[in-house]
Each structure stands twice: as structure tokens, then as C-alpha cells.
C-alpha positions as CSV (number, residue, x, y, z in Angstrom):
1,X,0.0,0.0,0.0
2,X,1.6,3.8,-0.6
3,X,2.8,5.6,2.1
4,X,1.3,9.0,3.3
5,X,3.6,11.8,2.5
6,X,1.7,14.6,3.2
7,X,-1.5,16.4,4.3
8,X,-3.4,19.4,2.3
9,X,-4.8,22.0,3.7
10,X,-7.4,24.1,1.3
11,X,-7.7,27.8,2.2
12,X,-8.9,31.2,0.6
13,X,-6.0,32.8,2.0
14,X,-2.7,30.9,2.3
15,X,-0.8,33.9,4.1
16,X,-2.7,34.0,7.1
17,X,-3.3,29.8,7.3
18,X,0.4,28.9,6.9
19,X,1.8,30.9,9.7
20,X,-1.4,29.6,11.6
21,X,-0.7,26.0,10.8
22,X,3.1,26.4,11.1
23,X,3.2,27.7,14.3
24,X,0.6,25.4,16.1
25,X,2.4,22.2,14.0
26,X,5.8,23.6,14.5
27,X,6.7,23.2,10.9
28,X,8.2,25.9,9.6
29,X,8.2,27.4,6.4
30,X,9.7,25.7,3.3
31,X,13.1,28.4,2.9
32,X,12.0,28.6,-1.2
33,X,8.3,30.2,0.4
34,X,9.7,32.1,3.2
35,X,10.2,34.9,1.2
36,X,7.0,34.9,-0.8
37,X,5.1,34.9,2.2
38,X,7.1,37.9,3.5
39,X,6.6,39.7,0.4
40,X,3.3,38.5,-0.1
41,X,4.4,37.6,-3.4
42,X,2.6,33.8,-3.8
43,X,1.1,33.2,-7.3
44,X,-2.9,32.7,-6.9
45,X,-2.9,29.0,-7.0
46,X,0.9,28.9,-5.6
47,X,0.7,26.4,-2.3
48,X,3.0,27.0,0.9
49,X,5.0,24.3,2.4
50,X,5.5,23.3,5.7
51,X,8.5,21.3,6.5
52,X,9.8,19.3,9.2
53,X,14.1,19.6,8.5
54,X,14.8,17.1,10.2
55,X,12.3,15.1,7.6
56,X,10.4,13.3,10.3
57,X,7.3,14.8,10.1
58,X,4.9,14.6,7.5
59,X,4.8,18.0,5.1
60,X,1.7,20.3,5.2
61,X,1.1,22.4,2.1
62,X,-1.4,24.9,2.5
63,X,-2.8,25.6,-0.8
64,X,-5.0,28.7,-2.0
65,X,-8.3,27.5,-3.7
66,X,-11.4,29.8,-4.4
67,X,-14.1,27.6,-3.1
68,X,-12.6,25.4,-0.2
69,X,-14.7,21.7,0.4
70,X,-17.5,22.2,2.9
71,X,-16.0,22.2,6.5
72,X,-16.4,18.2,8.0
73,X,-15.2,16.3,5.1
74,X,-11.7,16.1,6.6
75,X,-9.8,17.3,9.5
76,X,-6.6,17.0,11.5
77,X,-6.4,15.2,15.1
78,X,-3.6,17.2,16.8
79,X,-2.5,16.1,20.3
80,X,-1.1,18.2,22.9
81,X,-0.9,19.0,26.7
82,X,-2.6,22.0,28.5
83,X,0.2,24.5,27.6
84,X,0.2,23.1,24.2
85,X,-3.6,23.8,23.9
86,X,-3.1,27.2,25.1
87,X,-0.5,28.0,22.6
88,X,-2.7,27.1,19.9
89,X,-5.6,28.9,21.1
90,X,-3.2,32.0,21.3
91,X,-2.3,31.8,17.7
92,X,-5.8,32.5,16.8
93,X,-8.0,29.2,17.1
94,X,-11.2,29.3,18.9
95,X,-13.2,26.4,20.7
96,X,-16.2,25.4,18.8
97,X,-17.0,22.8,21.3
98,X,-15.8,20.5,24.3
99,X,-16.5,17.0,24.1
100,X,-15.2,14.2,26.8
101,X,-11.8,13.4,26.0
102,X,-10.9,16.3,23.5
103,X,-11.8,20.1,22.2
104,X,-13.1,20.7,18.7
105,X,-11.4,23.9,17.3
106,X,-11.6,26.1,14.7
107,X,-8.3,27.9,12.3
108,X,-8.8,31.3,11.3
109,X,-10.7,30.2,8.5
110,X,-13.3,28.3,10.2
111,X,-11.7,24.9,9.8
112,X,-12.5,22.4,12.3
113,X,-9.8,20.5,13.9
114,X,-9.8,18.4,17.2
115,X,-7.1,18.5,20.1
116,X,-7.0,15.4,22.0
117,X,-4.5,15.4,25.4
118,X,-1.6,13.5,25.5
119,X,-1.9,9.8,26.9
């Protein structure tokens, strides 16, 4: 069966999602976007990518399209400890609800994600 090699994130507006996503993931910023995002110089279908260095982590490319699938049809399970959770909600996600045994969140973009606590 093929490996998973990476996990796509659709947005309307890649600037504001990838330093979301790479800040609460802790991937940072492929060096050949870093300066496109700084200049705010990304093509309009032009994808960001978030990469581990060390090559241990799975990439995340966030990718611009106009009309994003409906919110539900796939998510990311992130886990993470109370400080962890705090971080996150810092860097601009908001609870949408609490269920026993982990928080459903939101990105910027409305994006639902869930953030279970370490085992």
C-alpha cells in the first residue's frame, strides 16, 4: 500500500493559514516560500510548504483555492498538553466545542480541527 507523505490543507488565503498551521504544528516554512510569504508575493494557486528539516514529520502544504470543500469532510487530530492547547488557542483558534476526551477547534478560516491530550 503507498505511504502517506503529506496532508493538504485548502484555504482562501494561504498567508494567514500557513503561519497559523506552522506555528501550532511547529513546521516551519519551506526556505524557497519564506520569502514569498514575507513579500506576499505567492502566485494565486501557488501552495506553501510546511516542512519538518529534520524530515520526520509529515509536510503540510497549504494551498489557495477559491471555493474550499464544505468544513467536516476532513480534519486533522492534533495532540497536545494543556500548555500546548493554550498555545494554539493564542495563535488564533477558537473552541467550537468541548467533548469528553478532547476540544473541537476552529483555524482562522473556520476549519475544524480536534485537540486530543496526550496519553
Amino acid at each position: 500500500m503507498p505511504d502517506l507523505a503529506a496532508v493538504v490543507i485548502h484555504c482562501r488565503d494561504p498567508y494567514l493559514l500557513a503561519a497559523f498551521w506552522s506555528e501550532v504544528t511547529g513546521l516551519p516554512v519551506a526556505d524557497e516560500d519564506r520569502a514569498k510569504l514575507a513579500d506576499r508575493a505567492l502566485g494565486p494557486t501557488e501552495s506553501v510548504l510546511l516542512r519538518d528539516p529534520h524530515g520526520h514529520r509529515l509536510d503540510v502544504w497549504i494551498s489557495p483555492t477559491p471555493e474550499p470543500a464544505a468544513p467536516g469532510r476532513m480534519h486533522l487530530d492534533l495532540v497536545g498538553d494543556a500548555e500546548e492547547r493554550a498555545a494554539v488557542l493564542d495563535a488564533g483558534a477558537t473552541v467550537v466545542r468541548e467533548l469528553p476526551g478532547w476540544t473541537v477547534l476552529a483555524d482562522p478560516e473556520g476549519n475544524e480541527f480536534c485537540l486530543h491530550p496526550r496519553s
